[in-house]
BAMI-717237 format. One record per residue (C-alpha): residue number from 1; residue in one letter; y, x negated, z negated. Coordinates in nm, 3 decimals. Layout:
N
<rec><nr>NUM</nr><rest>a</rest><Y>Y</Y><X>X</X><Z>Z</Z></rec>
...
This chain:
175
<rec><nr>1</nr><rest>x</rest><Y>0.082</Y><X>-9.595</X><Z>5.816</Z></rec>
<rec><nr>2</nr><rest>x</rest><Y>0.337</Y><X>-9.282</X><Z>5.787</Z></rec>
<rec><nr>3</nr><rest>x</rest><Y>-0.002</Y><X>-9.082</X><Z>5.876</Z></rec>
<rec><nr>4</nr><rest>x</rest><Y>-0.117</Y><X>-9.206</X><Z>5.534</Z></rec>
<rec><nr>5</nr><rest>x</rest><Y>0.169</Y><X>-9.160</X><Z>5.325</Z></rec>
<rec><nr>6</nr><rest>x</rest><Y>0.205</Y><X>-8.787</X><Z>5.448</Z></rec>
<rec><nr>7</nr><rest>x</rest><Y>-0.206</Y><X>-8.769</X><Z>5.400</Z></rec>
<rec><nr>8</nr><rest>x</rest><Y>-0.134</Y><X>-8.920</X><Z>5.087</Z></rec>
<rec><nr>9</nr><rest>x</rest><Y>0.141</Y><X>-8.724</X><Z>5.000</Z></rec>
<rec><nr>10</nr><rest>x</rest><Y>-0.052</Y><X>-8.393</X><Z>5.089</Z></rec>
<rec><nr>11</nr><rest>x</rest><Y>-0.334</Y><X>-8.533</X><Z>4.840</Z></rec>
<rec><nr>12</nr><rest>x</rest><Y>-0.144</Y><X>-8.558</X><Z>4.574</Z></rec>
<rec><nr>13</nr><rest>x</rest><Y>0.033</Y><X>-8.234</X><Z>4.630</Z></rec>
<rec><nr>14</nr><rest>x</rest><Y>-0.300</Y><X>-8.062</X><Z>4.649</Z></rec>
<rec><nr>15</nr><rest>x</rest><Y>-0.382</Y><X>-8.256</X><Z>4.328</Z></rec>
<rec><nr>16</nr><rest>x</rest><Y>-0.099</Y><X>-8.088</X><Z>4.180</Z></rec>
<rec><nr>17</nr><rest>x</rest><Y>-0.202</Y><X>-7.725</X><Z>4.273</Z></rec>
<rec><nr>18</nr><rest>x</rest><Y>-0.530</Y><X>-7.774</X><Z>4.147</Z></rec>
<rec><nr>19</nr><rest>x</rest><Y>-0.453</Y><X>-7.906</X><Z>3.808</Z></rec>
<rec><nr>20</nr><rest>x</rest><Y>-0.129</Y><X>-7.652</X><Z>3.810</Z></rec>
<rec><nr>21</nr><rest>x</rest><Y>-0.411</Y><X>-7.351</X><Z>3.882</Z></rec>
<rec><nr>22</nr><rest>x</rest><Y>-0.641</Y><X>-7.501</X><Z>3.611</Z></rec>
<rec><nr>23</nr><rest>x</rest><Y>-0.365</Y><X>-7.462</X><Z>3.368</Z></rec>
<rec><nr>24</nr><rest>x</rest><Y>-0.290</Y><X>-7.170</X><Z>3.455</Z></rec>
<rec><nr>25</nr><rest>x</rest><Y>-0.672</Y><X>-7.028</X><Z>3.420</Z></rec>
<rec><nr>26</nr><rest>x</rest><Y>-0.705</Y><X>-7.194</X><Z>3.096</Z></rec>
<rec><nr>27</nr><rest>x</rest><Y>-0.432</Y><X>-7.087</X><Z>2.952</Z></rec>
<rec><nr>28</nr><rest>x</rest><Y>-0.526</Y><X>-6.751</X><Z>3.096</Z></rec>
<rec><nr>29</nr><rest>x</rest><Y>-0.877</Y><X>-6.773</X><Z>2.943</Z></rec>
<rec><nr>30</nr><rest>x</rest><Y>-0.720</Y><X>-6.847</X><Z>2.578</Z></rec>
<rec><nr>31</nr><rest>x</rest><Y>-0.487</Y><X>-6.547</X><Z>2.576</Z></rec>
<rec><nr>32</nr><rest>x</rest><Y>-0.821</Y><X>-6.294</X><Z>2.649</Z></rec>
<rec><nr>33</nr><rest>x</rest><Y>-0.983</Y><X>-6.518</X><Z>2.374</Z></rec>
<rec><nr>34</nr><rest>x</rest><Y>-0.722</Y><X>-6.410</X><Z>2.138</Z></rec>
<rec><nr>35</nr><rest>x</rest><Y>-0.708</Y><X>-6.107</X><Z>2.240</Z></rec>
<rec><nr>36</nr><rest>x</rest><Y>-1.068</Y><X>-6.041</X><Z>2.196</Z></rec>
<rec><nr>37</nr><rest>x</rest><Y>-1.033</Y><X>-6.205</X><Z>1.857</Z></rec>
<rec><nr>38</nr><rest>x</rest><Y>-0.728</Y><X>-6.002</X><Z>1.750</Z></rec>
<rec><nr>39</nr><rest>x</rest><Y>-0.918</Y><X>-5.681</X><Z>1.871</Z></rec>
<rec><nr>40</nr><rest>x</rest><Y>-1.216</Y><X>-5.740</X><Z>1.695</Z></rec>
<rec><nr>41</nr><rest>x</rest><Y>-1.083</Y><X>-5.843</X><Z>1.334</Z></rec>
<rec><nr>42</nr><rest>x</rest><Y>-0.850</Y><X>-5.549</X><Z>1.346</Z></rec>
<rec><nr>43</nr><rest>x</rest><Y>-1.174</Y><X>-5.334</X><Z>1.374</Z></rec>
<rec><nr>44</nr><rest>x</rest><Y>-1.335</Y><X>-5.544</X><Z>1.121</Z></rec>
<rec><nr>45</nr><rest>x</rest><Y>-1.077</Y><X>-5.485</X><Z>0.850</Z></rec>
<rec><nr>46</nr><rest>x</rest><Y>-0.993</Y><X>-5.145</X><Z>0.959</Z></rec>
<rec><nr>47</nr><rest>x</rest><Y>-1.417</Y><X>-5.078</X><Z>0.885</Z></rec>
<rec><nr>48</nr><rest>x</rest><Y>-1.415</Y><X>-5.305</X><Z>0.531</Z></rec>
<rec><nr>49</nr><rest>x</rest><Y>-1.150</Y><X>-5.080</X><Z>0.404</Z></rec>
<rec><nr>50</nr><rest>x</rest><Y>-1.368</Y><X>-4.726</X><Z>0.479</Z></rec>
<rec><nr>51</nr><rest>x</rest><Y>-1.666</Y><X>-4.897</X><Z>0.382</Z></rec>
<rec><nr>52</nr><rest>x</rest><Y>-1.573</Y><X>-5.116</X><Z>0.087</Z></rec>
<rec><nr>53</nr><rest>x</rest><Y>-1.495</Y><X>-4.766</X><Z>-0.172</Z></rec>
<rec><nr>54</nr><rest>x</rest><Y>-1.864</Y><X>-4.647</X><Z>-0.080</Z></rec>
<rec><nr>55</nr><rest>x</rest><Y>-2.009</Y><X>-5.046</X><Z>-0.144</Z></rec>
<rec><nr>56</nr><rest>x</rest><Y>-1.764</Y><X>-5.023</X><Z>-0.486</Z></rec>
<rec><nr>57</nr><rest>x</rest><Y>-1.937</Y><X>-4.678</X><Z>-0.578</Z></rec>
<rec><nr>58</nr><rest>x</rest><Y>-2.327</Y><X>-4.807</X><Z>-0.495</Z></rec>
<rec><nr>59</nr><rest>x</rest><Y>-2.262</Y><X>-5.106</X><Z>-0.681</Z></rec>
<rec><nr>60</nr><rest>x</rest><Y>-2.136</Y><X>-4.905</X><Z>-0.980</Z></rec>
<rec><nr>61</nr><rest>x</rest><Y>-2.408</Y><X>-4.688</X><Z>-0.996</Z></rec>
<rec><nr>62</nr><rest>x</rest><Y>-2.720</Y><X>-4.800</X><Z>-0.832</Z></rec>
<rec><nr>63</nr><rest>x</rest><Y>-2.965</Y><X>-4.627</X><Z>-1.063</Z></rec>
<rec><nr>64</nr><rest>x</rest><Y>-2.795</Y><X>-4.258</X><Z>-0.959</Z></rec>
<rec><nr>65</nr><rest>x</rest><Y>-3.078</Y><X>-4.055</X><Z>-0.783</Z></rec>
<rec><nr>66</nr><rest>x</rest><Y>-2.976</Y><X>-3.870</X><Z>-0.449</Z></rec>
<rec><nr>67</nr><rest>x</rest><Y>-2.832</Y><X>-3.521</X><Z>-0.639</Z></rec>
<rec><nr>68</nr><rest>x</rest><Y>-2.671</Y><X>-3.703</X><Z>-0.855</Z></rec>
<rec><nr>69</nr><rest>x</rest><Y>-2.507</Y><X>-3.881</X><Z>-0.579</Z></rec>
<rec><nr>70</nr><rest>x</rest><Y>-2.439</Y><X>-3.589</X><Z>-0.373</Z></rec>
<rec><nr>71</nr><rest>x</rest><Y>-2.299</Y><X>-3.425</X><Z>-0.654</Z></rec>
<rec><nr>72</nr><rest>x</rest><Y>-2.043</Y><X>-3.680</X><Z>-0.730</Z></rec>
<rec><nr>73</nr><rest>x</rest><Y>-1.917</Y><X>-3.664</X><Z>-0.381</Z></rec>
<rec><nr>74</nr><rest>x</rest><Y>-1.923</Y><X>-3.285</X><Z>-0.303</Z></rec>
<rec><nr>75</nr><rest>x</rest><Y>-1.906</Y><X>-3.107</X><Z>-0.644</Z></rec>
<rec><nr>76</nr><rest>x</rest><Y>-1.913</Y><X>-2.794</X><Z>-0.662</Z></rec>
<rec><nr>77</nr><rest>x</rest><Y>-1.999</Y><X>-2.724</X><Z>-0.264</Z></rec>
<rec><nr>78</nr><rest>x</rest><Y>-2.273</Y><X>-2.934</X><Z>-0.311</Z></rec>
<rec><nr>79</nr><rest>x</rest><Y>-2.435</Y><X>-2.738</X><Z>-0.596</Z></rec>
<rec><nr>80</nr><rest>x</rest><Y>-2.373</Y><X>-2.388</X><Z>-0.380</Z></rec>
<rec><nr>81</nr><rest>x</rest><Y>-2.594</Y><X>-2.594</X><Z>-0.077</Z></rec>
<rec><nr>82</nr><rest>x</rest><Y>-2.859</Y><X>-2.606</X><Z>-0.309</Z></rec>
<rec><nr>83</nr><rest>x</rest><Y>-2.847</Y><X>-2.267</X><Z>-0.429</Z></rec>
<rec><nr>84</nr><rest>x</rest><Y>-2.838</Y><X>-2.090</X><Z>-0.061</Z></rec>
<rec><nr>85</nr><rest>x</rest><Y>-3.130</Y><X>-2.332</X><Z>-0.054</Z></rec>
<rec><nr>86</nr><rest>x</rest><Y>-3.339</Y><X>-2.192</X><Z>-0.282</Z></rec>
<rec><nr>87</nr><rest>x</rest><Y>-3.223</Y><X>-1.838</X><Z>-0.267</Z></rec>
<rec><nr>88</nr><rest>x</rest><Y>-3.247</Y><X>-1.775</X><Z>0.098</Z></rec>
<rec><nr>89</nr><rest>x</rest><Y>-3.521</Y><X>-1.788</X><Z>0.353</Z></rec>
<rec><nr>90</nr><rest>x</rest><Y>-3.486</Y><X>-2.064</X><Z>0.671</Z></rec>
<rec><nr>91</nr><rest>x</rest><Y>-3.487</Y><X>-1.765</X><Z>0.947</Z></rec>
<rec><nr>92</nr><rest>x</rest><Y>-3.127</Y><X>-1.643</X><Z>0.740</Z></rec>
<rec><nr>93</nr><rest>x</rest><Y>-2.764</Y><X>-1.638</X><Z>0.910</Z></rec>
<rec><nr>94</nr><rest>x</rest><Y>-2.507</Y><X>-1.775</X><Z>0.708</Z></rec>
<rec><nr>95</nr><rest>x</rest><Y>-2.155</Y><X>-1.719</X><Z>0.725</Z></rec>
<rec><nr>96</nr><rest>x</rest><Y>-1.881</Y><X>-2.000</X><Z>0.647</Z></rec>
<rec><nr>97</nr><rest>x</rest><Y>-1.534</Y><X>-1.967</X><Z>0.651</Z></rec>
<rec><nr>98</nr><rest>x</rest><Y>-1.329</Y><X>-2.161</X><Z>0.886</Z></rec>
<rec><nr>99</nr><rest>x</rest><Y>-1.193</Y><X>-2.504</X><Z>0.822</Z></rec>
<rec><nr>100</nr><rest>x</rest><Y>-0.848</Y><X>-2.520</X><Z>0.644</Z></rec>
<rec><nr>101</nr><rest>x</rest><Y>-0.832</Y><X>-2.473</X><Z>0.379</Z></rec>
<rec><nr>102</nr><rest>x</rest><Y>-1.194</Y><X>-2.438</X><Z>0.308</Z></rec>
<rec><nr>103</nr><rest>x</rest><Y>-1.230</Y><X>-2.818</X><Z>0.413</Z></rec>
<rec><nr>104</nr><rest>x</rest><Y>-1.620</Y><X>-2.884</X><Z>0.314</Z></rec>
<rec><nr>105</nr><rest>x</rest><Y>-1.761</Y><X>-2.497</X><Z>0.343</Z></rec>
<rec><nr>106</nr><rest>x</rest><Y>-1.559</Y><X>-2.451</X><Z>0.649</Z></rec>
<rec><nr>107</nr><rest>x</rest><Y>-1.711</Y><X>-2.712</X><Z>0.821</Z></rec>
<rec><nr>108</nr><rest>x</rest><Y>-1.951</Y><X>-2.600</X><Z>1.011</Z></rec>
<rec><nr>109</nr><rest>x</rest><Y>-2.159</Y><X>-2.909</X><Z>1.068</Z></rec>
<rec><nr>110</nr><rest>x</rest><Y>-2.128</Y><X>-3.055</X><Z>0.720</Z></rec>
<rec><nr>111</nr><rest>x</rest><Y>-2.307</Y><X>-2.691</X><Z>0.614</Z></rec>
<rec><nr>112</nr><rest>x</rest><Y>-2.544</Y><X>-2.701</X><Z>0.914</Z></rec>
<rec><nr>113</nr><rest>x</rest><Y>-2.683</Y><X>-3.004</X><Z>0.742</Z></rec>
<rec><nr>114</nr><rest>x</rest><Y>-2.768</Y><X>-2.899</X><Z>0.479</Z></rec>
<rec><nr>115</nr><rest>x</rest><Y>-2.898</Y><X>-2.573</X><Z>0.552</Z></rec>
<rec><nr>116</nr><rest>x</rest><Y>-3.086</Y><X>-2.638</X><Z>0.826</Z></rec>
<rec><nr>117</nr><rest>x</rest><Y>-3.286</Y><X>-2.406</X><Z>1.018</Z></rec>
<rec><nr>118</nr><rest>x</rest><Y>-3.079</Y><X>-2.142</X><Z>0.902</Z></rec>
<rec><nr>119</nr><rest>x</rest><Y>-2.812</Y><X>-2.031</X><Z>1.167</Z></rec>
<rec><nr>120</nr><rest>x</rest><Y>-2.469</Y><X>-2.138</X><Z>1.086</Z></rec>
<rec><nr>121</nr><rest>x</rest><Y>-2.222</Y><X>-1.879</X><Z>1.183</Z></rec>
<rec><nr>122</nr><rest>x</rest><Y>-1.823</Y><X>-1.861</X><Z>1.118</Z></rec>
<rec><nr>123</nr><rest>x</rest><Y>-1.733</Y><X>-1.592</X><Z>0.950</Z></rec>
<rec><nr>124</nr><rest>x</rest><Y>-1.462</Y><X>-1.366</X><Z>1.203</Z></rec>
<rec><nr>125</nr><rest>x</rest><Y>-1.434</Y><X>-1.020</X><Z>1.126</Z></rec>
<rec><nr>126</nr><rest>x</rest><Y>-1.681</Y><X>-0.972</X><Z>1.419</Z></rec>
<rec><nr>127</nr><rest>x</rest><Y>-1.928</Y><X>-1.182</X><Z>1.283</Z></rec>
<rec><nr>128</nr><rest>x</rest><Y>-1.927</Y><X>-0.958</X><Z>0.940</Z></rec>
<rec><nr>129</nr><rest>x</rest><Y>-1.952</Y><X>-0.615</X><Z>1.097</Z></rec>
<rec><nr>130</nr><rest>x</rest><Y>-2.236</Y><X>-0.726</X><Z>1.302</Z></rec>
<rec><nr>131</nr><rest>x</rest><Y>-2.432</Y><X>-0.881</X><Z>1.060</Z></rec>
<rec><nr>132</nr><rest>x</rest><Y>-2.346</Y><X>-0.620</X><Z>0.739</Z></rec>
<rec><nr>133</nr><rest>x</rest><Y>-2.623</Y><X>-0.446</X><Z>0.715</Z></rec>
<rec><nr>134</nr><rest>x</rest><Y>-2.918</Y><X>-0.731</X><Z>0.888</Z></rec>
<rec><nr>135</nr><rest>x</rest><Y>-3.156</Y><X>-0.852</X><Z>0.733</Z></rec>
<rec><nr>136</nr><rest>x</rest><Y>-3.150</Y><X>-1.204</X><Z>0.616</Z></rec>
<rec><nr>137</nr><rest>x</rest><Y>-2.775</Y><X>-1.202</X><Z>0.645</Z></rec>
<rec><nr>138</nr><rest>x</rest><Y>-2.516</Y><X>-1.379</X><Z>0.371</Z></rec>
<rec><nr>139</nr><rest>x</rest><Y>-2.196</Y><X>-1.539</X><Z>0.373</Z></rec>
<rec><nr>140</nr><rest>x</rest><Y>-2.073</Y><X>-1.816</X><Z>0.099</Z></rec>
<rec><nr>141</nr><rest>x</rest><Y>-1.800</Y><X>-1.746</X><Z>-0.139</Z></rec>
<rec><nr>142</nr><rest>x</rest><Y>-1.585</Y><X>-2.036</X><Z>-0.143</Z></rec>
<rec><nr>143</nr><rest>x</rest><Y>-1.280</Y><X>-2.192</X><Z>-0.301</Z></rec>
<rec><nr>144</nr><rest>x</rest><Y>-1.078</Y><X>-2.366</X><Z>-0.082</Z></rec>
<rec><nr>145</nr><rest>x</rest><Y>-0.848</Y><X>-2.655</X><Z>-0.182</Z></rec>
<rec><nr>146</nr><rest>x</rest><Y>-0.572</Y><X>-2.453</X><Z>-0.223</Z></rec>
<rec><nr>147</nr><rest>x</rest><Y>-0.735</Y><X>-2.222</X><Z>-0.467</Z></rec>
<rec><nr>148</nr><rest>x</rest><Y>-0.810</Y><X>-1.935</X><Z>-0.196</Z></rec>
<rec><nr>149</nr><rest>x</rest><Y>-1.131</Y><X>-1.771</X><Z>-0.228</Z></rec>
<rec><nr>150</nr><rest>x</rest><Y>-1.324</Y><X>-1.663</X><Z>0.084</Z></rec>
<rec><nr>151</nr><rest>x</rest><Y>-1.406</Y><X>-1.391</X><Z>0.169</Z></rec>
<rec><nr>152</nr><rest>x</rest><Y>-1.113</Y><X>-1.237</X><Z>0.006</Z></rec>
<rec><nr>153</nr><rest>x</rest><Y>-1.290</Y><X>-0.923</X><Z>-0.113</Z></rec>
<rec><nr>154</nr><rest>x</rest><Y>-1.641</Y><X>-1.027</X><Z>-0.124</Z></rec>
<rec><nr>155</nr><rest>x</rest><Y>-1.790</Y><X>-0.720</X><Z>-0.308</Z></rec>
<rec><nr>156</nr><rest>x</rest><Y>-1.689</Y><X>-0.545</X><Z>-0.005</Z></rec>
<rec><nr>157</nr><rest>x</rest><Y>-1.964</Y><X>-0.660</X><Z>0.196</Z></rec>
<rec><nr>158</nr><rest>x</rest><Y>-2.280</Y><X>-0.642</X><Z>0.005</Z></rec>
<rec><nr>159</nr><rest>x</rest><Y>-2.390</Y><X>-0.817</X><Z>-0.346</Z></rec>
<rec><nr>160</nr><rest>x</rest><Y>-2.254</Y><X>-1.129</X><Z>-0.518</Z></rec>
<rec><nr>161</nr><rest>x</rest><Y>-2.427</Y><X>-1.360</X><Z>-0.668</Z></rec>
<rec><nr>162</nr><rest>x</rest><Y>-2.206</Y><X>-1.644</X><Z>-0.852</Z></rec>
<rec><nr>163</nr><rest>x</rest><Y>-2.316</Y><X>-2.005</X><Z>-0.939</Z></rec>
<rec><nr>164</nr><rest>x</rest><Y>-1.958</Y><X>-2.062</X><Z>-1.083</Z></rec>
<rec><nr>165</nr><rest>x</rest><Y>-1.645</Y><X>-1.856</X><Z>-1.031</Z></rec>
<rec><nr>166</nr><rest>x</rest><Y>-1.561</Y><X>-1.884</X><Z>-0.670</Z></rec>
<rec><nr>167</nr><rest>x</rest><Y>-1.866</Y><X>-2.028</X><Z>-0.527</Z></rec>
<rec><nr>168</nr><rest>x</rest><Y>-2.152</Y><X>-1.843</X><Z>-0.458</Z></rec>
<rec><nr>169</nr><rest>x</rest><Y>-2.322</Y><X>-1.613</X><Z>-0.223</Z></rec>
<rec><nr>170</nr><rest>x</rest><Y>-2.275</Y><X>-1.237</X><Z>-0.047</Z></rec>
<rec><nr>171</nr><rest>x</rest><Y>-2.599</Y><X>-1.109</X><Z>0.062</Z></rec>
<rec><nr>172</nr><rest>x</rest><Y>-2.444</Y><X>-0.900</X><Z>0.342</Z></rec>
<rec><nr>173</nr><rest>x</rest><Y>-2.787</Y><X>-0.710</X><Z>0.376</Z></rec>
<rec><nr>174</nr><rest>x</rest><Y>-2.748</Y><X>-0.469</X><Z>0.122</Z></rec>
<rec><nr>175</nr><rest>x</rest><Y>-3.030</Y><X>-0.556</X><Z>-0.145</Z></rec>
């Protein structure tokens, strides 16, 4: 009879690590839930806010064609794109200033593409006396947001041609 008890005893005591474990896997289980859930509706609402200003803006004007579009977003950098478009060939180098404060010109794959094939170069000191003088060679004149125009002297280097005063194109080629 004691042989039971103790086997009985040991059951329950057994019981009671398996239902303690359970517990302690379920409650486990709901905090990597919550997690999860926290972690994903964080990234939800952190998307909604950069997306919901561009959702606002194709509501507002659905019936804008593509230029018109791409106007509104990059002014004037986006009419220069279009003009070293149309006045330069694809096999052309283009110089860009560097990033700050030339935030859209400067950046190097923002102008990539749009001018693609043409080769995308930054515009170092280097970069100008090797390419003053080449064929098919150019660098944009660009405002940056601080009001700095780039290249600083851009007669300098070959011919200007202006879309709008400071933005517009050096053809560093000579003609």
């Amino acid at each position: 009879m004691a042989t039971a008890e103790r086997l009985s005893k040991c059951v329950d005591a057994q019981d009671m690590n398996d239902n303690h474990s359970r517990l302690v896997l379920k409650i486990s289980a709901c905090c990597v839930f919550s997690l999860l859930i926290a972690t994903l509706g964080s990234g939800i609402y952190t998307t909604l806010q950069y997306v919901n200003p561009e959702l606002e803006f194709i509501q507002t004007y659905p019936d804008w064609s593509y230029n018109e579009k791409m106007h509104y977003r990059y002014k004037e950098f986006y009419d220069l794109m279009l003009f070293v478009q149309q006045h330069t060939s694809e096999d052309s180098t283009i110089l860009i200033p560097r990033f700050n404060p030339w935030s859209d010109a400067g950046n190097i794959h923002l102008v990539r593409s749009f001018l693609y094939p043409r080769k995308i170069q930054l515009g170092t000191p280097d970069a100008f006396r090797q390419l003053t003088g080449s064929p098919n060679s150019y660098a944009l004149i660009a405002t940056g947001y601080n009001g700095q125009i780039w290249p600083s002297t851009p007669s300098a280097y070959g011919v200007e041609t202006y879309i709008q005063p400071g933005w517009g194109l050096v053809d560093l080629s000579g003609g």
